[in-house]
C-alpha positions in Angstrom: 157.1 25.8 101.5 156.7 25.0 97.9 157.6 21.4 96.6 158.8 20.0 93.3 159.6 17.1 91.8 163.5 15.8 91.9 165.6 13.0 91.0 167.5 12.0 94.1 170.9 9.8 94.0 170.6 6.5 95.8 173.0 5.1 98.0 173.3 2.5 95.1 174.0 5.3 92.6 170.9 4.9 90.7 167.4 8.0 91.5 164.4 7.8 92.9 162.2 10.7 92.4 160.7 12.5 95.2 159.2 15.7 96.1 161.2 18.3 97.8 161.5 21.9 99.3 162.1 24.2 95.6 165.1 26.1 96.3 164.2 30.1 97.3 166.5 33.0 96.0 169.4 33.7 98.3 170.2 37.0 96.9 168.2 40.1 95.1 170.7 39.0 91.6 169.6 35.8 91.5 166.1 33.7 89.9 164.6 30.8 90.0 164.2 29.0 86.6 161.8 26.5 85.8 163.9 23.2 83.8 162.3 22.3 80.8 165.5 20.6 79.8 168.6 18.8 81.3 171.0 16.6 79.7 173.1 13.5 81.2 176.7 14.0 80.4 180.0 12.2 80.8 180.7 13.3 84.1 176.8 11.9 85.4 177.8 8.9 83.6 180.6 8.2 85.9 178.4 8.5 89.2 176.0 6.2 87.7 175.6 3.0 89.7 178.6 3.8 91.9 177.3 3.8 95.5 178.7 7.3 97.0 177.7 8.0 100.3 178.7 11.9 99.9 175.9 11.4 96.9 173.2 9.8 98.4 169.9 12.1 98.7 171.0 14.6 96.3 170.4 16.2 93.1 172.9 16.2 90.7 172.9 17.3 87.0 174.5 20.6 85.6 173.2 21.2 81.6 170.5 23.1 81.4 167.5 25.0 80.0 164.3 26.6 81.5 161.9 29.8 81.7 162.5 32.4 84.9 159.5 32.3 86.8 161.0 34.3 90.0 163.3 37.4 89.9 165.0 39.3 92.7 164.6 42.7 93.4 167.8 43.8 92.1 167.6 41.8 88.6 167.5 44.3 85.7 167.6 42.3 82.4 165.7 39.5 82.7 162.0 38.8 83.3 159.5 36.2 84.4 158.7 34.4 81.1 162.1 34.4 79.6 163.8 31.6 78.1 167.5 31.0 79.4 170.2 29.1 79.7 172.3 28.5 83.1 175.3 28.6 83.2 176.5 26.1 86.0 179.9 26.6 87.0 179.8 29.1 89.7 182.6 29.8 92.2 182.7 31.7 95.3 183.4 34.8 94.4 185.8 36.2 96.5 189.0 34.1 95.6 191.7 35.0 93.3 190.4 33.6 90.4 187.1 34.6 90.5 188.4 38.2 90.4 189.5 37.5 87.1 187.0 35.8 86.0 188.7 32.4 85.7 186.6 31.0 88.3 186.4 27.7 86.6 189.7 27.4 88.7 188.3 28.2 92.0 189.3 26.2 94.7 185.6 26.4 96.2 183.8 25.3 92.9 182.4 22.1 93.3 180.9 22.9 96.7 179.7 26.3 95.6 178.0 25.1 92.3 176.2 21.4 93.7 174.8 23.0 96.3 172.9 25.7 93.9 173.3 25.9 90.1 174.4 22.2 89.5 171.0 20.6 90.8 169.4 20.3 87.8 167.8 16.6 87.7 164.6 18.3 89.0 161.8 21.1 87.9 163.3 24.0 89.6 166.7 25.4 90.0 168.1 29.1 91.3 171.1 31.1 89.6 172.5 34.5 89.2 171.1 36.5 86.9 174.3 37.0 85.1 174.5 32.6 84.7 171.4 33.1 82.4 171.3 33.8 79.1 168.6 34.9 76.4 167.7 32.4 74.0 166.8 33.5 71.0 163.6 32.3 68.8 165.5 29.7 67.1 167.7 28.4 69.8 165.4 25.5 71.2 165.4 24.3 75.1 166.7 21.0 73.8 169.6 22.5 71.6 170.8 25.2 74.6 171.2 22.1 76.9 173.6 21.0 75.0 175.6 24.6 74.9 177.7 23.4 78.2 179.3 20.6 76.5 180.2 23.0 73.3 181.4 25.8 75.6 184.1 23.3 77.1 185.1 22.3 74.2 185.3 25.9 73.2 187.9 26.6 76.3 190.3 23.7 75.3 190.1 25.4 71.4 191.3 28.6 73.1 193.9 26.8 75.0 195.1 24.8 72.2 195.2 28.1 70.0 194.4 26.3 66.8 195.5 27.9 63.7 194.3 27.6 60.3 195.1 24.3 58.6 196.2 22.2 61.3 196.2 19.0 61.7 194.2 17.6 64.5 193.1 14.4 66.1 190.0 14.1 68.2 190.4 10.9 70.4 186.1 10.4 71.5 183.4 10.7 69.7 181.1 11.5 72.6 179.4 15.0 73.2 182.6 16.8 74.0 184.3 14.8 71.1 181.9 16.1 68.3 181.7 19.4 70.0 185.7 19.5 69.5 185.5 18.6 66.0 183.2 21.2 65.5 185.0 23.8 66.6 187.9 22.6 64.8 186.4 23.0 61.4 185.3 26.3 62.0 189.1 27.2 62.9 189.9 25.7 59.4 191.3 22.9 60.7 191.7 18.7 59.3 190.3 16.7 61.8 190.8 13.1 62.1 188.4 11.5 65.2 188.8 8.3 67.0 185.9 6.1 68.8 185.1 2.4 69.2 181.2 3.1 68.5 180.4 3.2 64.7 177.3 4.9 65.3 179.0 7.7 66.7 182.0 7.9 63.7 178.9 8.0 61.4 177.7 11.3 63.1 181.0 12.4 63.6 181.3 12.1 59.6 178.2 14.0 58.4 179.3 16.8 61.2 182.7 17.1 59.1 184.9 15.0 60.1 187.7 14.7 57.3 188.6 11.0 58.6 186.9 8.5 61.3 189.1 5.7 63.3 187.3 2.7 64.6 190.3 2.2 67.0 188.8 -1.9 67.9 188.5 -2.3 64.0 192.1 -0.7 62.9 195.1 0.9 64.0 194.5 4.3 65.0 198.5 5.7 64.8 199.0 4.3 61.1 195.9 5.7 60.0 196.8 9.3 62.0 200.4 9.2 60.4 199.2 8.9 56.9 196.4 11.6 57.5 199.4 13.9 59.0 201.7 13.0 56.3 204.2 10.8 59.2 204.6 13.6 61.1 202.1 13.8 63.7 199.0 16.2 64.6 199.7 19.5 65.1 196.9 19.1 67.9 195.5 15.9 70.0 192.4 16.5 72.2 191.6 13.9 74.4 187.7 13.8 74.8 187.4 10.3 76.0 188.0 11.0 79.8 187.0 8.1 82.5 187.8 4.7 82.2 189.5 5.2 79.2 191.6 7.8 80.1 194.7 5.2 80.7 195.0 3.7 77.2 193.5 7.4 75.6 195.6 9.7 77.7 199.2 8.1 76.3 197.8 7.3 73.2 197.3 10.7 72.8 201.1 12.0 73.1 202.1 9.3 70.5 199.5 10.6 68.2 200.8 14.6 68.7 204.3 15.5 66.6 207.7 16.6 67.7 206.5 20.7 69.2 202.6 19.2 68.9 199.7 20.0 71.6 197.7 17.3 73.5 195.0 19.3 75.5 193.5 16.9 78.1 189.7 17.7 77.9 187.9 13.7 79.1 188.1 13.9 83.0 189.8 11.7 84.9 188.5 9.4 87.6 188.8 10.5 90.9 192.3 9.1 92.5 194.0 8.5 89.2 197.3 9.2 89.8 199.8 6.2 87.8 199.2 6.8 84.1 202.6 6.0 82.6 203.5 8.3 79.8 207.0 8.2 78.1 208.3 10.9 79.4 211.9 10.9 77.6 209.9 11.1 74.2 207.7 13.6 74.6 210.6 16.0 76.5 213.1 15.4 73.4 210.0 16.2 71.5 208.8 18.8 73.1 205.4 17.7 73.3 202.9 19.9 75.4 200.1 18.6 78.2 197.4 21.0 78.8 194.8 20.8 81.0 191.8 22.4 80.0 189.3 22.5 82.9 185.8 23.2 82.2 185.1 27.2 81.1 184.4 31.0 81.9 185.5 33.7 80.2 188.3 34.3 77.1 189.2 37.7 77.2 186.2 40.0 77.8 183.8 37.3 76.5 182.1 34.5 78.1 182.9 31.6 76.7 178.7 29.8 77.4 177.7 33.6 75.3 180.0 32.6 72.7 178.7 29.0 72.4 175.5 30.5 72.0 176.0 32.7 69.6 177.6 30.2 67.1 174.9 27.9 67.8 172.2 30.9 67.2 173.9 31.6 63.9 173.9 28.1 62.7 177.7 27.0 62.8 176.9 24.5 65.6 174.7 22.1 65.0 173.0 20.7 68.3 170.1 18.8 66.5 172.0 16.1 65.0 173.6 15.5 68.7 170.2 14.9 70.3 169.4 11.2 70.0 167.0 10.2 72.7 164.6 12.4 74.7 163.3 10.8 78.4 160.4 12.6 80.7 162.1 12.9 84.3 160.4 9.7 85.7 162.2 7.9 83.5 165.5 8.9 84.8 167.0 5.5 85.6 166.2 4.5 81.8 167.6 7.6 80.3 171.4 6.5 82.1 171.1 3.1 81.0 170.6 4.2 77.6 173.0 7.0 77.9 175.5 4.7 79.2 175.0 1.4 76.7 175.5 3.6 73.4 177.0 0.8 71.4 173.6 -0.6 71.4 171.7 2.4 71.7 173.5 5.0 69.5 172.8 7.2 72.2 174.7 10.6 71.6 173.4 13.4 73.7 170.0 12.4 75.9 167.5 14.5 77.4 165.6 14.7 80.1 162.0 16.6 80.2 160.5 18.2 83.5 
C-alpha cells in the first residue's frame, strides 16, 4: 500500500513522525485530500504533553485544508485538483440527530470522526464529499484552516441569538475568542473582550473590539459594569475553556445581567464536574447557561458554508489570526509555541505538509 508521512502521539503526549498506510476510500461519496494545511487548536493544546494511552500511536488534528487527489465513483461535484476545505465533525449517520442534521450531537462522534476525518497531522486524509468545500480564488489554504474555529463560534452566535446593539463580553482572546468577537460586530453588537496576554488584546483591538480587559492587570467586572452602564452584558461567551474554565466559567455568570445569556463555548477538561456557581443569583436573575457544542447546520444552511462565505466576502479576517507557520517535522515546536503565547504572541499556528 501507499505510505505518507504522519505525526503520531507519543505515549508522553508529544509526535514523532513516521510513515504510515494513507487511508483508502471507504465509500464511492467519499475522497482523499491531500493537507497542505492544518492548524493546532485549543482542544490539541490540551492533549499536549499529557501521556494518554488511548492516544498513543495516533493521528490527531481536525482543521484543515488540501487539494482532492482521489474521488469515488459516485462523487459528482468535485474533482481531482480542487481546493477544499473538510469539514471534520462527522457522526454516524444513522442516529437521531444526524437525521436532522444536528449531528454535532451524535452520541457516536468522537469515535466516528478520529478514526477518519479528524486525522489531520499528516499529508493525506479521506472525507465525504459533501465535508468538502470549494475554495474560492481568494480564500487561501492557510486562511480556510482557520474556518473551523469561526464556524463554532458561528453556532454559539446562533444559540445566543444576538440582536442588534447588545452588549457583550468575550471572556478569551484565543482563536475562538476573536472569532466570537468577530461575529459579534457583524451582528451590530459592543463587544468588550477579556485575556491575560496583551498581545492577543492588541489583536483583539484592531479586529474591533470596542474595549480590551487585561484581567491580571485590572478588574475585569468594574471595567464590564461601566462598559454596560451597571447593568450587565446582554451576552457572556466564554471562549477560554481548559484550565481556566473554573475561575472563567463563574466569572462569566457575574459578568451577564439579570435575563442575560452566558453561552459556554471554551471546553472543559475531561472529568470536570465541581465548578461552583451561585446558583441562588443567577435563578433570581434568571440568567441562562448554554452549551454550544461545536457545529452543523442552522436551518437549511451549513454553518462551515456560511463561515466561508463571510470569510470569501471579506467580513472575516483570517490573516491577521495567522501568527506562526511550521513545516510538519517541526510539529513538537509548533505546540510549544502554540502553547507558550505570552512569549510567543502566538495566535493561530500552522502546520505545512
Amino acid at each position: 500500500m501507499d505510505k505518507m508521512k504522519a505525526a503520531l502521539k507519543t505515549e508522553k503526549g508529544d509526535f514523532e513522525i513516521s510513515e504510515v498506510e494513507r487511508p483508502t476510500l471507504p465509500a464511492p461519496d467519499w475522497v482523499l485530500v491531500n493537507i497542505k494545511v492544518v492548524g493546532i487548536c485549543g482542544t490539541d493544546l490540551r492533549h499536549w504533553k499529557k501521556a494518554e494511552p488511548h492516544l498513543a500511536c495516533k493521528i490527531m488534528g481536525h482543521e484543515t485544508a488540501g487539494e482532492v487527489v482521489a474521488v469515488g465513483d459516485q462523487v459528482k461535484d468535485l474533482k481531482v485538483g480542487d481546493r477544499v476545505v473538510v469539514e471534520t465533525v462527522l457522526g454516524d449517520e444513522s442516529c437521531d440527530w444526524c437525521r436532522v442534521q444536528q449531528y454535532n450531537l451524535c452520541p457516536n462522534l468522537y469515535p466516528v470522526r478520529s478514526e477518519t476525518v479528524s486525522r489531520d497531522f499528516a499529508e493525506y486524509v479521506i472525507a465525504p464529499a459533501k465535508k468538502c468545500y470549494k475554495l474560492p480564488e481568494n480564500v487561501s489554504y492557510k486562511e480556510a484552516t482557520l474556518l473551523d474555529t469561526f464556524s463554532v463560534a458561528l453556532h454559539a452566535i446562533q444559540l445566543s441569538q444576538i440582536k442588534l446593539n447588545d452588549k457583550v463580553v468575550v471572556i478569551g482572546a484565543g482563536c475562538i475568542g476573536l472569532g466570537q468577537l468577530q461575529l459579534a460586530k457583524i451582528c451590530g453588537a459592543d463587544v468588550v473582550i477579556i485575556d491575560k496576554v496583551d498581545s492577543a488584546l492588541q489583536l483583539a483591538k484592531e479586529l474591533g473590539a470596542d474595549v480590551v480587559i487585561n484581567s491580571d492587570k485590572e478588574d475585569p467586572k468594574d471595567k464590564v459594569m461601566a462598559f454596560t452602564n451597571g447593568r450587565g452584558a446582554d451576552i457572556v461567551f466564554e471562549c477560554a475553556g481548559g484550565e481556566a474554565m473554573p475561575i472563567t466559567l463563574p466569572q462569566a455568570t457575574t459578568f451577564a445581567r439579570r435575563g442575560g445569556k452566558v453561552v459556554i463555548v471554551g471546553g472543559f477538561d475531561e472529568g470536570i464536574t465541581t465548578i461552583g456557581l451561585e446558583w441562588q443569583r443567577m435563578q433570581m436573575s434568571e440568567i441562562k447557561l448554554i452549551g454550544s457544542a461545536s457545529y452543523s447546520y442552522w436551518d437549511i444552511y451549513p454553518e462551515m458554508q456560511m463561515s466561508l462565505e463571510l470569510l470569501a466576502k471579506g467580513k472575516l479576517n483570517a490573516k491577521k489570526m495567522i501568527s506562526h507557520s511550521f513545516a510538519l517535522d517541526d510539529i513538537n515546536q509548533a505546540f510549544e509555541t502554540a502553547k507558550n503565547k505570552q512569549e510567543t504572541a502566538a495566535v493561530f499556528v500552522a502546520l505545512t505538509t
